[in-house]
C-alpha positions as CSV (number, residue, x, y, z in Angstrom):
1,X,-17.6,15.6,7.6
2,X,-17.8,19.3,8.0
3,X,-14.4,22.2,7.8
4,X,-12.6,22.4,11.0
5,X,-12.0,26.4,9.6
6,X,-7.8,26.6,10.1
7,X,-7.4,25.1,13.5
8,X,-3.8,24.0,14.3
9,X,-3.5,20.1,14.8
10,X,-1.2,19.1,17.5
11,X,0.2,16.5,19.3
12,X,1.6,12.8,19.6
13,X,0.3,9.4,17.7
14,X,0.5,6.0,16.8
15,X,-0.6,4.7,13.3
16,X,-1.9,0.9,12.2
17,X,0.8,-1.5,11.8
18,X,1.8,-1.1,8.1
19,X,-0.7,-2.6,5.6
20,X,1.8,-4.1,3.4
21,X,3.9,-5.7,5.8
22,X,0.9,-7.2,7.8
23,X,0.0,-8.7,4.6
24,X,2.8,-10.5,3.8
25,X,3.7,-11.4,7.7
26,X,-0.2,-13.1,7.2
27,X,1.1,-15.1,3.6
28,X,4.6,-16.2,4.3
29,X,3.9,-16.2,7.9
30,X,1.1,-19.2,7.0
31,X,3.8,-21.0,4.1
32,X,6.6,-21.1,7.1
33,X,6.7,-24.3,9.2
34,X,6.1,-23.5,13.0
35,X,4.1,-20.7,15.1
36,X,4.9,-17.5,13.7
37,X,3.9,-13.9,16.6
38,X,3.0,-10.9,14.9
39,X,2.8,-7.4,17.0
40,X,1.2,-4.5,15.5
41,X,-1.2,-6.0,13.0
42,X,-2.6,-3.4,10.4
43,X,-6.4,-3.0,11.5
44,X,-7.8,-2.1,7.8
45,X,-10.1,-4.0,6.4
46,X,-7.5,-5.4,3.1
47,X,-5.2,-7.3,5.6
48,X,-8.0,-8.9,7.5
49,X,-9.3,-9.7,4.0
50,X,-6.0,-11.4,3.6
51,X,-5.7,-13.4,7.2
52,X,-9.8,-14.9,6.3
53,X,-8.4,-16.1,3.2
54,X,-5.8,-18.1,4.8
55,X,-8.1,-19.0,7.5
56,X,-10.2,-20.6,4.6
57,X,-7.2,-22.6,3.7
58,X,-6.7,-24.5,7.0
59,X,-4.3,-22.2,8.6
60,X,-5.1,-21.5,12.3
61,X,-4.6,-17.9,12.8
62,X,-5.6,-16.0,16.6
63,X,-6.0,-12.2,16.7
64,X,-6.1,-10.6,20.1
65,X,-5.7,-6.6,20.5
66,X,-3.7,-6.4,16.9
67,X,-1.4,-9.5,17.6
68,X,-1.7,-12.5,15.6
69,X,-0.8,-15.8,16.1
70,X,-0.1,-18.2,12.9
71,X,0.3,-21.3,13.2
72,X,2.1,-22.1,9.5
73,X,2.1,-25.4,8.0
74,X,4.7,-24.5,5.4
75,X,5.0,-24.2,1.6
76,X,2.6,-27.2,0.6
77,X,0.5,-27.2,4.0
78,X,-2.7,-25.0,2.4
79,X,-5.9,-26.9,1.4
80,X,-9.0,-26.3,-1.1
81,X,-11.0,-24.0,0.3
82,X,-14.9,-24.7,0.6
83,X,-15.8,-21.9,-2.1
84,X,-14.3,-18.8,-3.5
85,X,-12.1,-17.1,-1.7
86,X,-13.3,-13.5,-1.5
87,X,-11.1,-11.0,-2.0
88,X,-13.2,-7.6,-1.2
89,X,-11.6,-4.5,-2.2
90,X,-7.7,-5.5,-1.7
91,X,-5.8,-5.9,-5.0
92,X,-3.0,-6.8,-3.0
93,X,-4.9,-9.7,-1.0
94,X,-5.5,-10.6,-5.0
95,X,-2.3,-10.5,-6.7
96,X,0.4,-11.7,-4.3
97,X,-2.3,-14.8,-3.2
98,X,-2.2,-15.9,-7.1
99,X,1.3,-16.5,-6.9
100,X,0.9,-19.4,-4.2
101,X,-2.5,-20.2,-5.6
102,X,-0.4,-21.2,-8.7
103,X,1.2,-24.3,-7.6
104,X,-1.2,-25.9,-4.9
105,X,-2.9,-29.2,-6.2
106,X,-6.3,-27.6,-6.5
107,X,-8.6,-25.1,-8.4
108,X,-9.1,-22.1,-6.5
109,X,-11.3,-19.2,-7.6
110,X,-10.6,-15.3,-6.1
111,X,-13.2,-12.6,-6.8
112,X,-13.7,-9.1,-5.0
113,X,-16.2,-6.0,-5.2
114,X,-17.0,-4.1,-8.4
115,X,-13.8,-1.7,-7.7
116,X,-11.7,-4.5,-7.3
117,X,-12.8,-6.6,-10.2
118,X,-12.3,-4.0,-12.8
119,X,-9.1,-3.4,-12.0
120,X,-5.6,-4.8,-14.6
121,X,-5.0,-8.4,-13.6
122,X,-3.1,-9.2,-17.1
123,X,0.0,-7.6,-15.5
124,X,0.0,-11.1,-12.7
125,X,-1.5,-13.6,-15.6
126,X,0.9,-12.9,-17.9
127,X,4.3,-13.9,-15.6
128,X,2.3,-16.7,-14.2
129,X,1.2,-18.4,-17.5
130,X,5.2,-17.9,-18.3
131,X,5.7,-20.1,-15.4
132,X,3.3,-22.9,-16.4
133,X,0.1,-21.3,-14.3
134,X,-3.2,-22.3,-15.3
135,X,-4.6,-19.0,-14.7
136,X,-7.4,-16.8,-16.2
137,X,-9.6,-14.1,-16.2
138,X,-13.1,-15.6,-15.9
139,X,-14.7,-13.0,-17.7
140,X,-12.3,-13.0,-20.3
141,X,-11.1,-9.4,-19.4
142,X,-7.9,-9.3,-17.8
143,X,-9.5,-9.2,-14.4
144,X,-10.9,-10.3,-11.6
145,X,-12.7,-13.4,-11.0
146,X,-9.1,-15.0,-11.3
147,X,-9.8,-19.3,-11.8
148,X,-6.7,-20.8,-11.0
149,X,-6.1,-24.4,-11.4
150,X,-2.7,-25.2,-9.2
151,X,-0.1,-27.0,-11.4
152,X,3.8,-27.5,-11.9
153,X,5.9,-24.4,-12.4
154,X,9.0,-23.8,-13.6
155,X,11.2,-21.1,-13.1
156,X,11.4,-18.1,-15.5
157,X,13.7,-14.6,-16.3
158,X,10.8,-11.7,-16.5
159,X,11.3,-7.9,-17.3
160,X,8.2,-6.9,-15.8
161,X,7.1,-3.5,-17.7
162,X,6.3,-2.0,-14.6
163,X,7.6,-1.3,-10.7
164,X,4.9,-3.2,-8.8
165,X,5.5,-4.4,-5.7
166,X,2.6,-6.4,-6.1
167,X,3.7,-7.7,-9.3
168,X,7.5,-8.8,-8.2
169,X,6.3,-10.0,-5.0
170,X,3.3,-12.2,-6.9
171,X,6.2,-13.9,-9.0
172,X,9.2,-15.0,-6.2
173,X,6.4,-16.4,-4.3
174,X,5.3,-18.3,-7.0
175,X,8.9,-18.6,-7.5
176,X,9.5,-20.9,-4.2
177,X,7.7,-23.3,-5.6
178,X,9.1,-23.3,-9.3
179,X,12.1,-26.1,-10.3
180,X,15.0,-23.9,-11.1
181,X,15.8,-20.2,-10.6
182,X,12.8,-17.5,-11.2
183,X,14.5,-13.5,-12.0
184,X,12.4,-10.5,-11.7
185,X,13.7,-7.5,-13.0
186,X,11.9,-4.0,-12.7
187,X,12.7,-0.8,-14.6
188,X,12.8,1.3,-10.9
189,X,13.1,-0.4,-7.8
190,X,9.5,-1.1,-6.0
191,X,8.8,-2.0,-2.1
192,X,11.0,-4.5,-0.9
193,X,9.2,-5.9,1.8
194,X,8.6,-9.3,0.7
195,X,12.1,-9.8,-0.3
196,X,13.2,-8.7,3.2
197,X,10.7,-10.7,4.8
198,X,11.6,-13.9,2.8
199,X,15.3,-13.6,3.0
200,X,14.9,-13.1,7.0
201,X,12.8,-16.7,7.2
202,X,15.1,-18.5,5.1
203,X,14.4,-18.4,1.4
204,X,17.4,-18.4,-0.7
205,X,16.5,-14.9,-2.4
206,X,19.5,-12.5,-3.8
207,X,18.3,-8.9,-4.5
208,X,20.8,-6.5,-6.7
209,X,19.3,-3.4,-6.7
210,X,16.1,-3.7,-9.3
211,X,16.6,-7.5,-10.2
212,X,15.2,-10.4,-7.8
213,X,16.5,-13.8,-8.1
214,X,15.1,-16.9,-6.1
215,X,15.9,-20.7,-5.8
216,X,13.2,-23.0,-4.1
217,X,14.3,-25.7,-1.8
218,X,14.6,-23.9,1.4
219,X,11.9,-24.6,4.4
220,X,10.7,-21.0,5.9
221,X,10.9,-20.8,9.6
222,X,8.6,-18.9,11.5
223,X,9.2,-15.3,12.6
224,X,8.6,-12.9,15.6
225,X,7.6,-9.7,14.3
226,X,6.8,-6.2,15.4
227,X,4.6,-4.4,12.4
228,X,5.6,-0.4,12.2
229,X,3.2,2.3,11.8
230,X,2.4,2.3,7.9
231,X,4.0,5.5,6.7
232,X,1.1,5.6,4.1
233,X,-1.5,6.3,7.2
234,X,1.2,8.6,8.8
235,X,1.6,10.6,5.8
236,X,-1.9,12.5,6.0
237,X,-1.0,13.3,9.3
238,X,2.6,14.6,8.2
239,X,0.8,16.7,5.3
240,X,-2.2,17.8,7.9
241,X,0.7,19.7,10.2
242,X,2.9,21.0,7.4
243,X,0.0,22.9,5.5
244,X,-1.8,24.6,8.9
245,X,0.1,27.4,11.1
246,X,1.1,26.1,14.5
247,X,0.7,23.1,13.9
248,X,3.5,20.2,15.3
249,X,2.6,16.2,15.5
250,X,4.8,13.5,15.9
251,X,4.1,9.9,15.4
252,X,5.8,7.3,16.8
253,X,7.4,4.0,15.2
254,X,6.7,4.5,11.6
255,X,7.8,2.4,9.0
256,X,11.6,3.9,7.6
257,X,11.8,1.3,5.0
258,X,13.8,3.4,2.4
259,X,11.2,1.8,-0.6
260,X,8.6,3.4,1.5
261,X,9.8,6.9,2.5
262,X,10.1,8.7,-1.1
263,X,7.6,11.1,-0.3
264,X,9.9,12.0,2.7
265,X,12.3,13.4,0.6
266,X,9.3,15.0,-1.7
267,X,8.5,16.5,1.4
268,X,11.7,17.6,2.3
269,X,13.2,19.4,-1.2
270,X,9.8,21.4,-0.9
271,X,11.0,23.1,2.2
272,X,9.0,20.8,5.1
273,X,10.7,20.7,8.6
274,X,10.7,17.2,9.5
275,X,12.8,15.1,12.2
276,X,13.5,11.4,12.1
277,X,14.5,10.1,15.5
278,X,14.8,6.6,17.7
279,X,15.7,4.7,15.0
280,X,15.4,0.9,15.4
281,X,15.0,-2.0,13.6
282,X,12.8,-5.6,13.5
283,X,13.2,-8.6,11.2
284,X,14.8,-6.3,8.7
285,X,12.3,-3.0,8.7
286,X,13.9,0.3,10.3
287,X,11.2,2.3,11.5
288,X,11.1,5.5,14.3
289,X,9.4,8.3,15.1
290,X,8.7,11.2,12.9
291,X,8.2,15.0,13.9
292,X,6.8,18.1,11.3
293,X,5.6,21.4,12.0
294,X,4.2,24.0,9.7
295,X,6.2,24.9,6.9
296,X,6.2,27.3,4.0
297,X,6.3,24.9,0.8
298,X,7.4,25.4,-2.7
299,X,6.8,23.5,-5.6
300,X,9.2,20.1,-7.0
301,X,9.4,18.5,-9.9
302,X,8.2,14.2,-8.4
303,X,9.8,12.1,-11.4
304,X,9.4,8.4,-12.8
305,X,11.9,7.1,-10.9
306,X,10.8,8.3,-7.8
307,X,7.1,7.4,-8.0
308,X,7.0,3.4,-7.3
309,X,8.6,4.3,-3.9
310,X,5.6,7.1,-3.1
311,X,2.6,5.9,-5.4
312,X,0.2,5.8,-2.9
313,X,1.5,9.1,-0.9
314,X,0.8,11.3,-4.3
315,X,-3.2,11.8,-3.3
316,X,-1.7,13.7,-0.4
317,X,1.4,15.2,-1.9
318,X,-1.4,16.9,-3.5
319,X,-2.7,18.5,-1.4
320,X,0.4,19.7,-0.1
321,X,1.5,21.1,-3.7
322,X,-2.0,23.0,-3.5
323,X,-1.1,24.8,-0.8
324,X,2.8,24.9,-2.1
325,X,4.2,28.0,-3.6
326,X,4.2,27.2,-7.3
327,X,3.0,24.4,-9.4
328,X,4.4,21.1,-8.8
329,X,4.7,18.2,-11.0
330,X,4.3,14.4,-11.2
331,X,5.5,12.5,-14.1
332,X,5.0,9.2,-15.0
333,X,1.6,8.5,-12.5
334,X,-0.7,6.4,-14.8
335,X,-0.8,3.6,-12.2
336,X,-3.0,6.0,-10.3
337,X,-5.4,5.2,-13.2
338,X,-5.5,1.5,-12.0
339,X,-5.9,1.8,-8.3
340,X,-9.3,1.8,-6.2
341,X,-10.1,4.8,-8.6
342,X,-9.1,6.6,-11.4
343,X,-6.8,8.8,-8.8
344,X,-5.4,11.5,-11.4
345,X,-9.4,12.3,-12.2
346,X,-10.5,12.3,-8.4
347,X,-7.5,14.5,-7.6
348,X,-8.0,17.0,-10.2
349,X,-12.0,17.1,-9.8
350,X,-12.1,17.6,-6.2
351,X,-9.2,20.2,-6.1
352,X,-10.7,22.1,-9.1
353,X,-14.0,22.4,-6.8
354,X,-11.8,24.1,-4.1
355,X,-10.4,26.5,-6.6
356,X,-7.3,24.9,-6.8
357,X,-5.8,25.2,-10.9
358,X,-4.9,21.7,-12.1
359,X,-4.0,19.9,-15.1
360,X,-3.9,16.2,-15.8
361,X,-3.4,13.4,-18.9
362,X,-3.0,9.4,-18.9
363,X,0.8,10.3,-17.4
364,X,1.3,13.9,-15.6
365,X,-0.6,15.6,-12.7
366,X,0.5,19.2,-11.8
367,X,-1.1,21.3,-9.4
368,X,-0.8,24.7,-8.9
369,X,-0.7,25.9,-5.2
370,X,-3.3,28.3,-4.1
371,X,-3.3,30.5,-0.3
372,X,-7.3,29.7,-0.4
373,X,-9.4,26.2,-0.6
374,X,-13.1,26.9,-1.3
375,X,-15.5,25.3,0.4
376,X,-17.1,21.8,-1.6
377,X,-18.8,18.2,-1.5
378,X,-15.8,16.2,-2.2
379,X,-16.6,13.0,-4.3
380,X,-14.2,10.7,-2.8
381,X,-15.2,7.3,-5.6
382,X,-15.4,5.1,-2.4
383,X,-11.2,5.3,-2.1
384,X,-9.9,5.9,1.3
385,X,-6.8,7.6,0.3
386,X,-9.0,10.1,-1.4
387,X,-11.1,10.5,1.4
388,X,-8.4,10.6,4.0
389,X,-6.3,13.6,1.5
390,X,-9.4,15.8,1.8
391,X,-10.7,15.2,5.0
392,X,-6.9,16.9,5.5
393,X,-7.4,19.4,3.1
394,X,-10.9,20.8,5.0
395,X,-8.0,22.1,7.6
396,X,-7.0,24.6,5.6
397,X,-10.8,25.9,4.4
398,X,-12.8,28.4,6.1
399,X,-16.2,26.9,4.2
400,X,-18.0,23.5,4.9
401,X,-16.4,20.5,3.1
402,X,-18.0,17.7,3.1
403,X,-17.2,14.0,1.9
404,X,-19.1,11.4,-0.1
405,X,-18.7,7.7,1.5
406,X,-16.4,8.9,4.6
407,X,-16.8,5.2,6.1
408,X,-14.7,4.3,2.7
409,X,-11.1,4.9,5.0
410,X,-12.1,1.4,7.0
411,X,-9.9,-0.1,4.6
412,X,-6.7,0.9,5.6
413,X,-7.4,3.1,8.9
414,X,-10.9,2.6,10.3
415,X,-9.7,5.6,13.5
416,X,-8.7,7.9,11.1
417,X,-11.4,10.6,12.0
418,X,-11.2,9.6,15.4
419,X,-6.9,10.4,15.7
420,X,-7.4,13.6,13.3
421,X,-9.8,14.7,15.9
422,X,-7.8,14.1,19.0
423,X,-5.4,16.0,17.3
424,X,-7.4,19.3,16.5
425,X,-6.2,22.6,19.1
């Protein structure tokens, strides 16, 4: 990919369905009893990785044009697949599947790509093994291959030592099949989608703002669901037309989810012009359409608390604190370090090569904003957030950039290049 040298971007679109939404529909859409319709199915690679998975487990699933049908044989309806059950590159496929993997009557074994198999497993093992899960790292590492030998749980109380959606969510669905109550308590609240989701097929869940409590007993029923756009996808978009003069996009039917829209209000306290409107809602999930234009943005302060709700937005909030007046700061970011790359290091490298003045350790990222990106061969580490932030911040740079591995963004939006172009005036 080559600089587009400061043209405007402009116009209206649609994102994928939301990725983590589409992979839960996929799970608890399979462990529900009855035909469950999805509409607006994420088309990344992670959630399909998810819907084979379940496929390999005797669930019927149809896909036609990003709508799924599931045809869910509830709780204890899954069989032994025929070998291991491949995860690729999606942690989320890996974590939240080890939670049901952990009480089905047979030995199950998940494994991924290099990225995905060096990344922290311990923080799922851990709870599970609380539980009574036979679980364990194959290599003896804390990660991935995960052997998992199904057996009888029992519920637990767990202070998990971090906000992980993926975490929380791995444990109530483990939890539905645990004899007595499981608790999950967080130290900030994390995406609630799988609590939503649950509670709106039947589960007996309670939610009081950072602690999760859930009783098993209750059948799941199946759902009719329309996926929003994933603000996650919409956010490079919303960053693209806030950092380049004359520029205005809306999108349309975008995930409002209040765990999901932190970096809104990042956004927002740095000066952006954005409008919310047609606000509706579908099994739970608000979600409208979003508008920016160009703005002239100064630099915030993005704390602990706020960063479980915009983890994977902070690639491209910074990009737009590099072109903010100022330096901005993110505390309390080492998950970054623990995600398809070290994302504090690829952020700081490839913004130090545009001349943008950074500074990172295990726990802070602040970047200084700059009126000028340099020109530069952007090492995107095979991550397609990273390669979606800087294909964005090329708008803004009068010299070529070009990316390493641009095909990487197939796992979350394989059209990204193709709606960034129909965008370009």
């Amino acid at each position: 990919m080559t600089s587009v040298k400061n043209r405007s971007i402009k116009g209206v679109i649609t994102v994928p369905g939301d990725k983590s939404i589409s992979h839960r529909a996929v799970m608890i859409g399979s462990l529900a009893r009855g035909t469950s319709r999805v509409k607006g199915f994420s088309t990344g690679a992670d959630c399909h990785t998810t819907m084979e998975a379940f496929r390999a487990m005797g669930i019927e699933i149809t896909e036609k044009d990003s709508e799924l049908t599931i045809k869910g044989q509830g709780i204890h309806g899954l069989s032994k697949p025929a070998g291991v059950l491949q995860m690729d590159n999606s942690g989320t496929t890996t974590r939240l599947l080890s939670g049901i993997l952990a009480a089905q009557p047979f030995v199950t074994e998940l494994s991924g790509d290099s990225s995905l198999n060096s990344r922290p497993m311990k923080r799922i093992i851990t709870p599970l093994s609380l539980m009574g899960a036979d679980i364990r790292s194959k290599n003896d590492n804390g990660c991935a291959p995960l052997i998992i030998n199904g057996s009888r749980l029992h519920g637990i109380t767990y202070d998990s030592p971090v906000a992980s959606a993926q975490v929380k969510s791995c444990i109530l669905l483990a939890g539905l099949y645990a004899q007595g109550e499981t608790v999950v308590r967080e130290p900030f609240l994390s995406r609630d989608h799988t609590e939503r989701m649950l509670k709106g097929l039947g589960a007996n869940l309670i939610t009081e703002g950072v602690t999760s409590r859930i009783i098993p007993g209750n059948d799941l029923s199946a759902m009719d669901l329309v996926v929003p756009g994933d603000p996650s996808t919409a956010a490079f978009y919303i960053v693209g037309a806030l950092i380049v003069p004359g520029s205005e996009v809306t999108i349309r039917n975008v995930s409002l989810n209040p765990t999901r829209t932190g970096f809104l209000n990042v956004l927002l306290r740095m000066g952006a012009d954005i409008r919310i409107e047609s606000v509706r809602t579908s099994c739970g999930e608000e979600y409208g359409d979003i508008t920016t234009r160009y703005s002239e943005l100064h630099s915030t302060t993005v704390t602990g608390e706020e960063v479980p709700s915009l983890i994977d937005e902070i690639p491209i909030l910074a990009i737009a604190a590099a072109r903010a007046k100022g330096t901005t700061r993110f505390e309390e970011v080492k998950e970054l370090k623990a995600k398809e790359s070290d994302r504090i290091l690829a952020i700081t490298e490839n913004l130090e090569k545009m001349g943008v003045s950074c500074y990172s350790d295990d726990n802070t990222l602040e970047v200084t904003g700059s009126e000028k990106f340099n020109g530069a061969h952007i090492d995107t580490k095979s991550d397609h957030r990273i390669a979606m932030s800087f294909a964005i911040a090329a708008l803004c740079c009068d010299e070529e950039v070009t990316l390493s591995d641009r095909d990487c963004v197939r796992i979350s939006c394989p059209d990204f290049y193709k709606a960034l172009d129909s965008l370009l005036r």
